[in-house]
N, C-alpha and C positions, 0 to 999 in steps of 0.2 A: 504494500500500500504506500510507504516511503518513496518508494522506486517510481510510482504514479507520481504521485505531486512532485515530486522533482522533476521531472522531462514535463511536467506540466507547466511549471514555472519557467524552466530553462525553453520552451517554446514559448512560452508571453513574453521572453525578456527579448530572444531571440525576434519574433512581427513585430515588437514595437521598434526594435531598431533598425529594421529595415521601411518600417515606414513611421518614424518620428517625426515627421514635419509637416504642416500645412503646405496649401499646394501656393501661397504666396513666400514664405519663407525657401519651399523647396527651391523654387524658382527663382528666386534671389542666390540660394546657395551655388546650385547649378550651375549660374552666370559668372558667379565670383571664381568657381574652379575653374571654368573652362576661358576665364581670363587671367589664369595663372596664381588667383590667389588660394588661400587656406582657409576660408573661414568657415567655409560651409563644412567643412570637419567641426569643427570646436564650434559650430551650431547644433548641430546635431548631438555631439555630448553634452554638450551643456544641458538641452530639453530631455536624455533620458537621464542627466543624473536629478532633475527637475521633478520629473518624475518620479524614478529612486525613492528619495529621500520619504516623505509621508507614509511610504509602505514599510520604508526599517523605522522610524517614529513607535509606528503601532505596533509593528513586531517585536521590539526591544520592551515598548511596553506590556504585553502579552507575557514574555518570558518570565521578564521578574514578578509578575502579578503569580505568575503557575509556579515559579519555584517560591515563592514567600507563601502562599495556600498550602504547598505540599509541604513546608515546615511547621504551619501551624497546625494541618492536619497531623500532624507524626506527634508533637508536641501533645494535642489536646487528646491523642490516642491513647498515650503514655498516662495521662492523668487517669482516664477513666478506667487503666489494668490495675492502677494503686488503688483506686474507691472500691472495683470491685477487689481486690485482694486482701483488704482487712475483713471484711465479710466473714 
C-alpha cells in the first residue's frame, strides 16, 4: 500500500512539472529560451517549489500531531495497567 502512494505522488510531482505554467507565463518562458536567455528554467522552479511548500506545511504538521498522540497514547496506556494492577 506504501508502494501505491509513492508512485502516486512521484506521478503528481512528476505532471505538475511538466506542465507548471500558464499558457501566458509559458509563452513568455519559451521566448526568453529560444532568445538565449535562462529564465524560463528558474520560472518554472520557482512555481513548483510554490507549490511544494503548503503541502510539507501540512505534512510536517501531520507528523508531529501523530507522533505526540502516539506518546500520549502509550503514556495514558501505562497509567490505566497501574489502576488496574492495584486491584
Amino acid at each position: 500500500m506504501i508502494n501505491f502512494y509513492t508512485s502516486c505522488i512521484f506521478f503528481n510531482f512528476l505532471i505538475n512539472f511538466l506542465n507548471a505554467q500558464c499558457p501566458m507565463c509559458k509563452l513568455g518562458a519559451e521566448s526568453n529560451l529560444n532568445a538565449g536567455g535562462s529564465a524560463g528554467k528558474g520560472l518554472n522552479v520557482g512555481i513548483l517549489y510554490m507549490f511544494a511548500a503548503p503541502y510539507l506545511v501540512v505534512a510536517s504538521i501531520a507528523y508531529i500531531w501523530f507522533r505526540n498522540r502516539k506518546k500520549n497514547f502509550d503514556a495514558s496506556e501505562a497509567k490505566s495497567e497501574v489502576k488496574f494492577s492495584d486491584n
